[in-house]
ZALUM-128420 format. One record per residue: x, y, z of N, C-alpha, C in turn; residue in one letter. Coordinates in pm, whole numbers, plus 50000, padded with zeros to 5 digits. Layout:
! ZALUM-128420
pt n_u = X&n_v = Y&n_w = Z&ca_u = X&ca_v = Y&ca_w = Z&c_u = X&c_v = Y&c_w = Z&residu = A
...
//
This chain:
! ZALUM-128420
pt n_u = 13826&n_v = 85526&n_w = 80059&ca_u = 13725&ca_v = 85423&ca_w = 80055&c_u = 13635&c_v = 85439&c_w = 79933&residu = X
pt n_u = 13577&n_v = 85557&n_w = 79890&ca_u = 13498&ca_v = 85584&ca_w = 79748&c_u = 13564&c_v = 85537&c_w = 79643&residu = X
pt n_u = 13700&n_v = 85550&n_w = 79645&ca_u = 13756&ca_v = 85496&ca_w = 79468&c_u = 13744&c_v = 85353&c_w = 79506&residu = X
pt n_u = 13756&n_v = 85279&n_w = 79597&ca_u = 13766&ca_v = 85118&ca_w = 79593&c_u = 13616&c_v = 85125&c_w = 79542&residu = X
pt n_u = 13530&n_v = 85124&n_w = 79613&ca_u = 13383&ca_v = 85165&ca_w = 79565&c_u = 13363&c_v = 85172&c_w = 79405&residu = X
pt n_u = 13430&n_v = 85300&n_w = 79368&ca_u = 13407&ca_v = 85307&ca_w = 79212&c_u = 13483&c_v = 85183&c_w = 79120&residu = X
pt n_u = 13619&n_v = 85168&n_w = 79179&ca_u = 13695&ca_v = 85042&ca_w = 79134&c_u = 13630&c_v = 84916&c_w = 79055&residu = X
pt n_u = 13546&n_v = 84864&n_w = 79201&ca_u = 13447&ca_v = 84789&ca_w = 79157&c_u = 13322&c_v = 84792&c_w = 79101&residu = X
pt n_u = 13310&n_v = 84930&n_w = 79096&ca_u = 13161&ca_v = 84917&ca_w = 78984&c_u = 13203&c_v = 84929&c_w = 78870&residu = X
pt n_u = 13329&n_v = 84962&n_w = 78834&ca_u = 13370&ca_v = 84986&ca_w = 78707&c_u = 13350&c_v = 84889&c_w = 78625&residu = X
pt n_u = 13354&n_v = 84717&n_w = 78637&ca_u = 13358&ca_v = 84682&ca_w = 78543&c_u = 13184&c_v = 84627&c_w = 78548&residu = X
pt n_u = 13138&n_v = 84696&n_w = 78650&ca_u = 12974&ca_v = 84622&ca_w = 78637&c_u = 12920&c_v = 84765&c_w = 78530&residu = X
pt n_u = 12975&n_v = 84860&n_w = 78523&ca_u = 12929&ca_v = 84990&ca_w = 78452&c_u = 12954&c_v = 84947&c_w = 78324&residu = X
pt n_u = 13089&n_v = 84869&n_w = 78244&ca_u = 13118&ca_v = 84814&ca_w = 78147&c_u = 13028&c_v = 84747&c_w = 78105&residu = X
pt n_u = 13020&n_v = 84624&n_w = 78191&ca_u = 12977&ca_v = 84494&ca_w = 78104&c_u = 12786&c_v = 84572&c_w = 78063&residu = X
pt n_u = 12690&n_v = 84662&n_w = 78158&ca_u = 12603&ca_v = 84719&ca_w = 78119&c_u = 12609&c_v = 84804&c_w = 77983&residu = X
pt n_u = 12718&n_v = 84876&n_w = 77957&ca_u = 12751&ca_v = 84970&ca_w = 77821&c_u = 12802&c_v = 84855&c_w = 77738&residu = X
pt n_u = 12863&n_v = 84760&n_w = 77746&ca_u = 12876&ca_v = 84665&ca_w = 77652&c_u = 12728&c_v = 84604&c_w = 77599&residu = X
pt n_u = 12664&n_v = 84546&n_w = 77685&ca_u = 12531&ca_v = 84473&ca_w = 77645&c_u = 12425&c_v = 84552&c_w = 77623&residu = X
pt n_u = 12442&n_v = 84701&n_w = 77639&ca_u = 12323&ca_v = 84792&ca_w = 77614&c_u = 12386&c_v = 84802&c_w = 77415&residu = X
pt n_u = 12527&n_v = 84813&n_w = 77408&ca_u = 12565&ca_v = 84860&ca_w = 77276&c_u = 12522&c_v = 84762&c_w = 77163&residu = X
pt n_u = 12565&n_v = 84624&n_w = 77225&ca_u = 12565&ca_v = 84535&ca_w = 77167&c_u = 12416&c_v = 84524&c_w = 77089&residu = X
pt n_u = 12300&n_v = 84562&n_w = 77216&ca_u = 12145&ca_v = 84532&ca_w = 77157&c_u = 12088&c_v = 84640&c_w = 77075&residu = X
pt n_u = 12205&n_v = 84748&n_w = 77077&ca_u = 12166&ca_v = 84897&ca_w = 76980&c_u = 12214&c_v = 84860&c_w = 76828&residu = X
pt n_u = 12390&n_v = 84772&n_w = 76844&ca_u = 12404&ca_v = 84785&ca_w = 76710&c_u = 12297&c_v = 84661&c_w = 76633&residu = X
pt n_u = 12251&n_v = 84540&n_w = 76728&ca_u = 12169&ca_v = 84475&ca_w = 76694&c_u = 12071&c_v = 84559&c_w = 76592&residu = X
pt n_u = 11992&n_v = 84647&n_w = 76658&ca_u = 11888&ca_v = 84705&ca_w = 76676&c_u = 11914&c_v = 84843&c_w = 76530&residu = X
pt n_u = 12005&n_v = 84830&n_w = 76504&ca_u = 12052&ca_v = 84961&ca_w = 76386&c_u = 12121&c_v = 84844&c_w = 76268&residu = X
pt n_u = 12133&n_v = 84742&n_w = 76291&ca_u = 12180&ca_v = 84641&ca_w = 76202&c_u = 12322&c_v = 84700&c_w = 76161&residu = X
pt n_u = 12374&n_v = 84722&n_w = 76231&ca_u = 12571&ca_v = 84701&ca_w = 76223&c_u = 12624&c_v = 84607&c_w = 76184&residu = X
pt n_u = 12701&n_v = 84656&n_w = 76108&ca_u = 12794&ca_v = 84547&ca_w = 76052&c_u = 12897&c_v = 84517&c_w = 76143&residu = X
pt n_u = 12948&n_v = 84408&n_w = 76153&ca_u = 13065&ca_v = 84384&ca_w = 76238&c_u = 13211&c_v = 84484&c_w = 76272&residu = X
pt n_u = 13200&n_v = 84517&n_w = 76158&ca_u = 13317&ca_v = 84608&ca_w = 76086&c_u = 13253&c_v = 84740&c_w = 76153&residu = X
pt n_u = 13122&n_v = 84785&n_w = 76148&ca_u = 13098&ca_v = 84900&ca_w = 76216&c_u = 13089&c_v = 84944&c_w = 76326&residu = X
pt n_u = 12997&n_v = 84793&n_w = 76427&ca_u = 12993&ca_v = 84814&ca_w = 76553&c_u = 13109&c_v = 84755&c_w = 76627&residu = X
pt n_u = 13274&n_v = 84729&n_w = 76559&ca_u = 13409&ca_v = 84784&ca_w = 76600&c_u = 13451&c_v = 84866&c_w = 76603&residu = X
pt n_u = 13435&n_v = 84920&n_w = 76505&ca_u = 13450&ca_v = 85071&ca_w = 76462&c_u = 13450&c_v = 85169&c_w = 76573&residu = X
pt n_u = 13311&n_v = 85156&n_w = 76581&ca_u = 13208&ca_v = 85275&ca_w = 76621&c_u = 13259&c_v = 85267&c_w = 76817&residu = X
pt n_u = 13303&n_v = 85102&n_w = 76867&ca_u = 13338&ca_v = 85102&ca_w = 77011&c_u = 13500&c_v = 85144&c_w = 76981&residu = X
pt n_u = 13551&n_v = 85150&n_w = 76877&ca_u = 13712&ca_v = 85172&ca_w = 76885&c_u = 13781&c_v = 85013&c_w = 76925&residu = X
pt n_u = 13745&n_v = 84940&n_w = 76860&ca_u = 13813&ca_v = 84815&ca_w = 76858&c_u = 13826&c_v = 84741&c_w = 76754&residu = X
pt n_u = 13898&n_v = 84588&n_w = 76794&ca_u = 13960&ca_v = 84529&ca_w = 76633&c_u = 13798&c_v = 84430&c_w = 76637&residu = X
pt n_u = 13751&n_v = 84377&n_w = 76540&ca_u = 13655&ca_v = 84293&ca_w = 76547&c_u = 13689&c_v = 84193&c_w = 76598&residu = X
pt n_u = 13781&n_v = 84104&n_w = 76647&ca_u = 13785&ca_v = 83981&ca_w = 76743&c_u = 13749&c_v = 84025&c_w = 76836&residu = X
pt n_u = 13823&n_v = 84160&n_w = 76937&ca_u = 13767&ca_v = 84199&ca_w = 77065&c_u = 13608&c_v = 84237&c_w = 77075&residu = X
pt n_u = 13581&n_v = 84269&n_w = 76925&ca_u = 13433&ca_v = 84291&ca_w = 76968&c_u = 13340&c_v = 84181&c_w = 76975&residu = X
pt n_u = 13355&n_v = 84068&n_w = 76876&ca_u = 13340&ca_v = 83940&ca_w = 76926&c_u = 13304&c_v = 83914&c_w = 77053&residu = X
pt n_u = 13455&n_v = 83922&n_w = 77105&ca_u = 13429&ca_v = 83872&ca_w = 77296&c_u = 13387&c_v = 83951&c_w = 77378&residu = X
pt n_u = 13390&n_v = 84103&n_w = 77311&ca_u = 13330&ca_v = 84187&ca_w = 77384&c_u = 13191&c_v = 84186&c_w = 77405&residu = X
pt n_u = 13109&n_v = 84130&n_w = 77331&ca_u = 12966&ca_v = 84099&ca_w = 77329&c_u = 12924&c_v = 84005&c_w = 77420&residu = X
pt n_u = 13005&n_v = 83912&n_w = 77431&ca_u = 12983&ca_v = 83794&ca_w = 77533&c_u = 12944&c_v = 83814&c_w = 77655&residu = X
pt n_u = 12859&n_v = 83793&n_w = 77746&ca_u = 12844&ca_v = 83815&ca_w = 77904&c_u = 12964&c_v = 83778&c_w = 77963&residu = X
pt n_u = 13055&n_v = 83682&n_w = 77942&ca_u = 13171&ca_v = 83628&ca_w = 78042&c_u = 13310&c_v = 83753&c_w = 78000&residu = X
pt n_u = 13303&n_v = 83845&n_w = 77884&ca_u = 13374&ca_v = 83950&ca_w = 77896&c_u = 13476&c_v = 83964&c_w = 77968&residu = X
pt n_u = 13624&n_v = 83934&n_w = 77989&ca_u = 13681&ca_v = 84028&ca_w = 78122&c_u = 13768&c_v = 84104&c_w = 78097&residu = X
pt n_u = 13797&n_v = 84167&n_w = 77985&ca_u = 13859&ca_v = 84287&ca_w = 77949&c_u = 13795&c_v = 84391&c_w = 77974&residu = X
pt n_u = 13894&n_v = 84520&n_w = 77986&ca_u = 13867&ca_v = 84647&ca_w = 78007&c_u = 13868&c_v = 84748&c_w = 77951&residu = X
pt n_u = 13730&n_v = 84855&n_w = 77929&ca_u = 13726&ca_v = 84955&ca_w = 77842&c_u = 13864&c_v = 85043&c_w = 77838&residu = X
pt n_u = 13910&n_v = 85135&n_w = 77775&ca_u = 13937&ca_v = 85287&ca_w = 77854&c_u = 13836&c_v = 85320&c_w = 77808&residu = X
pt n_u = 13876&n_v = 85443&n_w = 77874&ca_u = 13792&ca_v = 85555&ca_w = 77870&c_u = 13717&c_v = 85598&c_w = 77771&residu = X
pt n_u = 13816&n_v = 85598&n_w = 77701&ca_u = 13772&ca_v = 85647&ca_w = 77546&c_u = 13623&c_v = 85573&c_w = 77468&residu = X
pt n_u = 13665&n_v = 85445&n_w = 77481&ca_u = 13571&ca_v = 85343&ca_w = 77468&c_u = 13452&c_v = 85370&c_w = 77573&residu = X
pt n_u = 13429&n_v = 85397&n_w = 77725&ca_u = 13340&ca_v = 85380&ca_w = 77740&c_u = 13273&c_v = 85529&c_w = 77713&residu = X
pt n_u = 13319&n_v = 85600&n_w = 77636&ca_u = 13270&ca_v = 85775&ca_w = 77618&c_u = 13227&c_v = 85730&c_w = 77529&residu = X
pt n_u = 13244&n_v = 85682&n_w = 77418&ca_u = 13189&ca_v = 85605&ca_w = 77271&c_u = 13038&c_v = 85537&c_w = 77326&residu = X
pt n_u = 13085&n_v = 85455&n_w = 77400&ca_u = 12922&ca_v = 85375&ca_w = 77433&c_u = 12827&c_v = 85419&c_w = 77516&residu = X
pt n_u = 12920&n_v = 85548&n_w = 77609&ca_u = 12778&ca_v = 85640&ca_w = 77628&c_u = 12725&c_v = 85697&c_w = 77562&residu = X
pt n_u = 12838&n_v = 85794&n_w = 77450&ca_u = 12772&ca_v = 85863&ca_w = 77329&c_u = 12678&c_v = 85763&c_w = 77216&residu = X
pt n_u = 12694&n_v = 85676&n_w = 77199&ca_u = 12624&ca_v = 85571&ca_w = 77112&c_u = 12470&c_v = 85515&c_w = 77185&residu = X
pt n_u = 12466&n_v = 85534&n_w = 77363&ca_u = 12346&ca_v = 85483&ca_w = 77387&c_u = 12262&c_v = 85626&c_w = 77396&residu = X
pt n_u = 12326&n_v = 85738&n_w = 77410&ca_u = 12272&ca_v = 85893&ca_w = 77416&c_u = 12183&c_v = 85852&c_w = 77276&residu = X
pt n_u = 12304&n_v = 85855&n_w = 77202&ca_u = 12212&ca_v = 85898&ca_w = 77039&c_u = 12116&c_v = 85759&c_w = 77017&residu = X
pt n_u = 12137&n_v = 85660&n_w = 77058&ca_u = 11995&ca_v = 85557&ca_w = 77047&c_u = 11890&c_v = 85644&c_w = 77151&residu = X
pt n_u = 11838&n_v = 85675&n_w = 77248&ca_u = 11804&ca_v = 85743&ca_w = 77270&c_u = 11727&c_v = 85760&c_w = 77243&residu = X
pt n_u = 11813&n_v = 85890&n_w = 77195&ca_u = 11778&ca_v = 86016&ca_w = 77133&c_u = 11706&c_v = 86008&c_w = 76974&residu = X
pt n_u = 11732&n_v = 85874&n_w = 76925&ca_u = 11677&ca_v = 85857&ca_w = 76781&c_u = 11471&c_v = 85806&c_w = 76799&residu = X
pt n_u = 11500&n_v = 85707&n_w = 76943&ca_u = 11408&ca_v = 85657&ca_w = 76957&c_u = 11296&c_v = 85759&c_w = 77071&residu = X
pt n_u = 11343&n_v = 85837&n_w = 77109&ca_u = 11217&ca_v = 85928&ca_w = 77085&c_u = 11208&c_v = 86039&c_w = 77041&residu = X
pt n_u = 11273&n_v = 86095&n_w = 76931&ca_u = 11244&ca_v = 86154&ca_w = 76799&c_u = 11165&c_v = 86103&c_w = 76689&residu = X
pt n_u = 11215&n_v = 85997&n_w = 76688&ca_u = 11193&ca_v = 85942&ca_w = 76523&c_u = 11029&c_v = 85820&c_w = 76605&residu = X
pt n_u = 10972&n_v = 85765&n_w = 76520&ca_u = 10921&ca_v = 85625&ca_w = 76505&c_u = 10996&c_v = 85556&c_w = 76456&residu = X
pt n_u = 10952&n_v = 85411&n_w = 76500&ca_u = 11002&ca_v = 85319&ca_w = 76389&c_u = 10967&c_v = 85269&c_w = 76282&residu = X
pt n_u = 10974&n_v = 85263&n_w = 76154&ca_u = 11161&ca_v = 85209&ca_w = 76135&c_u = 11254&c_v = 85323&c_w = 76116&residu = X
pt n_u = 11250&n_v = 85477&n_w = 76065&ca_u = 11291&ca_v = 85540&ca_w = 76087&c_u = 11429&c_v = 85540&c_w = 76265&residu = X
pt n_u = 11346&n_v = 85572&n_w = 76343&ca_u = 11493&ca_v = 85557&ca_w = 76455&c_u = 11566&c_v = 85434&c_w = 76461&residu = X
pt n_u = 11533&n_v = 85339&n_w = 76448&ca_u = 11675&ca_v = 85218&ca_w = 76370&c_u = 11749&c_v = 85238&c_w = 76261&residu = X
pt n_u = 11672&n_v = 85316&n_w = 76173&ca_u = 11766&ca_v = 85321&ca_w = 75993&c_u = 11830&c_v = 85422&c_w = 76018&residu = X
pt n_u = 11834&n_v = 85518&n_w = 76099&ca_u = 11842&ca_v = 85663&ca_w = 76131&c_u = 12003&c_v = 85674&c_w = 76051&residu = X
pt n_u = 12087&n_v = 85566&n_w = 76119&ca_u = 12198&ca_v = 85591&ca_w = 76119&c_u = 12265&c_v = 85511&c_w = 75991&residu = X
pt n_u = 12177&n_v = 85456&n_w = 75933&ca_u = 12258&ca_v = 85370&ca_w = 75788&c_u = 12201&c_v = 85451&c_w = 75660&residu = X
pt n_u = 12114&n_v = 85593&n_w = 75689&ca_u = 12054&ca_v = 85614&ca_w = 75601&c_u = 12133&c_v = 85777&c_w = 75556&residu = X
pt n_u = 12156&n_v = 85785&n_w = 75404&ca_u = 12246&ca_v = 85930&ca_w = 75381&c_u = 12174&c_v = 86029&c_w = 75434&residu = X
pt n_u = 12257&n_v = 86108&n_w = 75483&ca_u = 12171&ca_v = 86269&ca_w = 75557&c_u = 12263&c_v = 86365&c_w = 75541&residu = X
pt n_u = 12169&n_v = 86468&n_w = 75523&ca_u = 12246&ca_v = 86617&ca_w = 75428&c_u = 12200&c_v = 86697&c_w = 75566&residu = X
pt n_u = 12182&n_v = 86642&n_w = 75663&ca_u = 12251&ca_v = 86780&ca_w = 75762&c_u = 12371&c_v = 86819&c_w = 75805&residu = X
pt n_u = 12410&n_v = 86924&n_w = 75902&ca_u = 12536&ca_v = 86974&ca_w = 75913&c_u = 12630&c_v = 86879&c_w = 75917&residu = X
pt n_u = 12628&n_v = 86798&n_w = 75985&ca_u = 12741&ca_v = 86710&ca_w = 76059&c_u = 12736&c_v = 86605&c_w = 75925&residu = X
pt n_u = 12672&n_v = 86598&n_w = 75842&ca_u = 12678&ca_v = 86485&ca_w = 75790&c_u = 12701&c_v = 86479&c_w = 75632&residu = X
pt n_u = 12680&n_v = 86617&n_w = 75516&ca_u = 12716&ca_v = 86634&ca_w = 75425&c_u = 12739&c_v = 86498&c_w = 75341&residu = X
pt n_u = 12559&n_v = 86433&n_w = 75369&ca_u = 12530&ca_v = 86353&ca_w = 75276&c_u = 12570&c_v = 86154&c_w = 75289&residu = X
pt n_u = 12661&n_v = 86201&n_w = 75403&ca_u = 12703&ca_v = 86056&ca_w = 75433&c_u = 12605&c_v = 85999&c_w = 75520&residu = X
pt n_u = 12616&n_v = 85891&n_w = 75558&ca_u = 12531&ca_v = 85858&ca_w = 75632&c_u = 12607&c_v = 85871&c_w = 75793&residu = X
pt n_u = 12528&n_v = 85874&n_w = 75899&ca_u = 12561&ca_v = 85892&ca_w = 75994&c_u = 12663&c_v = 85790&c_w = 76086&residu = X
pt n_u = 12639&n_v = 85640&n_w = 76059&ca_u = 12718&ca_v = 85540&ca_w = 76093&c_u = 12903&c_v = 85610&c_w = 76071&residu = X
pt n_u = 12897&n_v = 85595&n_w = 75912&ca_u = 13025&ca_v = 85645&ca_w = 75857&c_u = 13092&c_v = 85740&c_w = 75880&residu = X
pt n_u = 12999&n_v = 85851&n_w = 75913&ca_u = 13070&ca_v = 85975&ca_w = 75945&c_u = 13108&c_v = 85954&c_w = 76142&residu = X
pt n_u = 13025&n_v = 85908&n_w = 76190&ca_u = 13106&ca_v = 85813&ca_w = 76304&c_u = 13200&c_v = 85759&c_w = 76318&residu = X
pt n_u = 13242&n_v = 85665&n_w = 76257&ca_u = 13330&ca_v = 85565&ca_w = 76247&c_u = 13447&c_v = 85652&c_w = 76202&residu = X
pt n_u = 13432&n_v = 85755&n_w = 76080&ca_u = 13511&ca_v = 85857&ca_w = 76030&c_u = 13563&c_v = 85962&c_w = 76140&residu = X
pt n_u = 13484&n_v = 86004&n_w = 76203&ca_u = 13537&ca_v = 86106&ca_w = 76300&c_u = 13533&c_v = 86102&c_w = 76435&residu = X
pt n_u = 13555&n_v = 85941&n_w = 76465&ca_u = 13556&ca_v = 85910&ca_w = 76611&c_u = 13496&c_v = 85981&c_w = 76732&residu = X
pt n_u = 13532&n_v = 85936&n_w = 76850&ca_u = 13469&ca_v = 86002&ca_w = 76915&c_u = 13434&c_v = 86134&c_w = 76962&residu = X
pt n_u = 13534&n_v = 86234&n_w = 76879&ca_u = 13476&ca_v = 86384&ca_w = 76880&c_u = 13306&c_v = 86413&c_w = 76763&residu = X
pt n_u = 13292&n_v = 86338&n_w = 76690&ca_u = 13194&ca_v = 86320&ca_w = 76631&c_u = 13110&c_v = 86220&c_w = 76667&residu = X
pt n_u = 13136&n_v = 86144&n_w = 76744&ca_u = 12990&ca_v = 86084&ca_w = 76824&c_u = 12937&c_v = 86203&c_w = 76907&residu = X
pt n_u = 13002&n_v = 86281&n_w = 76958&ca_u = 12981&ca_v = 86351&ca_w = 77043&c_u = 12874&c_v = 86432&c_w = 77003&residu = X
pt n_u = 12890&n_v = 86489&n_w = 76862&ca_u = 12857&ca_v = 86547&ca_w = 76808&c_u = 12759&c_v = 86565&c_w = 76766&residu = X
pt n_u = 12706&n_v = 86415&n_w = 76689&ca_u = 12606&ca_v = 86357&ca_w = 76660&c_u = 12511&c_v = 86382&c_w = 76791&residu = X
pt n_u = 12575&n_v = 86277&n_w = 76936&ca_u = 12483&ca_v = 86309&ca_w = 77005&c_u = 12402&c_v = 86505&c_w = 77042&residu = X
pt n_u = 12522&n_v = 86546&n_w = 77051&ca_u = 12445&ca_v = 86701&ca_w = 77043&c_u = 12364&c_v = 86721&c_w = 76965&residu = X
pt n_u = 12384&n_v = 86708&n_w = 76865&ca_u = 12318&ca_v = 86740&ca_w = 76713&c_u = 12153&c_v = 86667&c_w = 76738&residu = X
pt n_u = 12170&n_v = 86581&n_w = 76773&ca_u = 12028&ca_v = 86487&ca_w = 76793&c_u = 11940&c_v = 86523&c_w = 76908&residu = X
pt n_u = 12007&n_v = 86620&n_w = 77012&ca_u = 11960&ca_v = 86652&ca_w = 77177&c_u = 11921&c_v = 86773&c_w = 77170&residu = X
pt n_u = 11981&n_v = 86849&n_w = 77041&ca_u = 11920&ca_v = 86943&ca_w = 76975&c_u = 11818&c_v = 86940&c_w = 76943&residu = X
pt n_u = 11785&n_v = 86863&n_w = 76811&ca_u = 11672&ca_v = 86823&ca_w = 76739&c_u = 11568&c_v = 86820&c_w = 76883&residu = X
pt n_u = 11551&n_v = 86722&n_w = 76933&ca_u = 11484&ca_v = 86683&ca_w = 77070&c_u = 11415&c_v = 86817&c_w = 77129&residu = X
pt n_u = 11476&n_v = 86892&n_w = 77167&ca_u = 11506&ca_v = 86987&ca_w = 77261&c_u = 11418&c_v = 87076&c_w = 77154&residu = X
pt n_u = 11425&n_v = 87088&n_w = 77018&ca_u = 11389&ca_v = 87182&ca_w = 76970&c_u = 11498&c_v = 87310&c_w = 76985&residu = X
pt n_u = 11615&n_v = 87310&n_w = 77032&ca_u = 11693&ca_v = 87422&ca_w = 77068&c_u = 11763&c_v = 87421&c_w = 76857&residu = X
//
């Protein structure tokens, strides 16, 4: 009886990580090309993926991306002020993970083992650890 349960929240858990992503890459000014990228899709699907009437389905992979992507919004926005935690990620940075690129790119570059990453890297910062 619990997996029917989860079954159906699954795609109400989606369409929330879709419309939370959607108002982040808003919110970081993504390029189309990036905030595909960055969910692991072709830009038509991200197109319709933005839409509320949506009825396609993440995997997994994808929705680990848009948790890691709402972690590190986050995580930018209470670190940083703004405009700083919006530019955070279009702007070049010479820390570890990032050797000068900017953070978007090196995303998009090293998929989701490097979102991951990022998010650590930023929960760090936070944490002070």
């Amino acid at each position: 009886m619990e997996s029917l349960v989860l079954d159906r929240a699954a795609p109400e858990r989606q369409a929330v990580a879709l419309k939370a992503f959607a108002r982040i890459a808003d919110a970081w000014k993504l390029t189309l090309r990036e905030a595909a990228a960055l969910a692991d899709m072709s830009e038509s699907t991200w197109k319709r993926a933005r839409k509320p009437d949506f009825a396609g389905d993440l995997t997994r992979d994808q929705m680990l991306r848009l948790s890691g992507l709402i972690g590190i919004y986050k995580a930018l926005e209470l670190y940083f002020d703004e405009p700083i935690s919006r530019q955070w990620v279009r702007l070049a940075n010479r820390g570890p993970e990032f050797d000068g690129a900017r953070p978007v790119d090196a995303m998009v570059e090293g998929g989701l083992p490097k979102i991951l990453r990022v998010r650590s890297y930023l929960d760090a910062l936070r944490g002070g650890l």
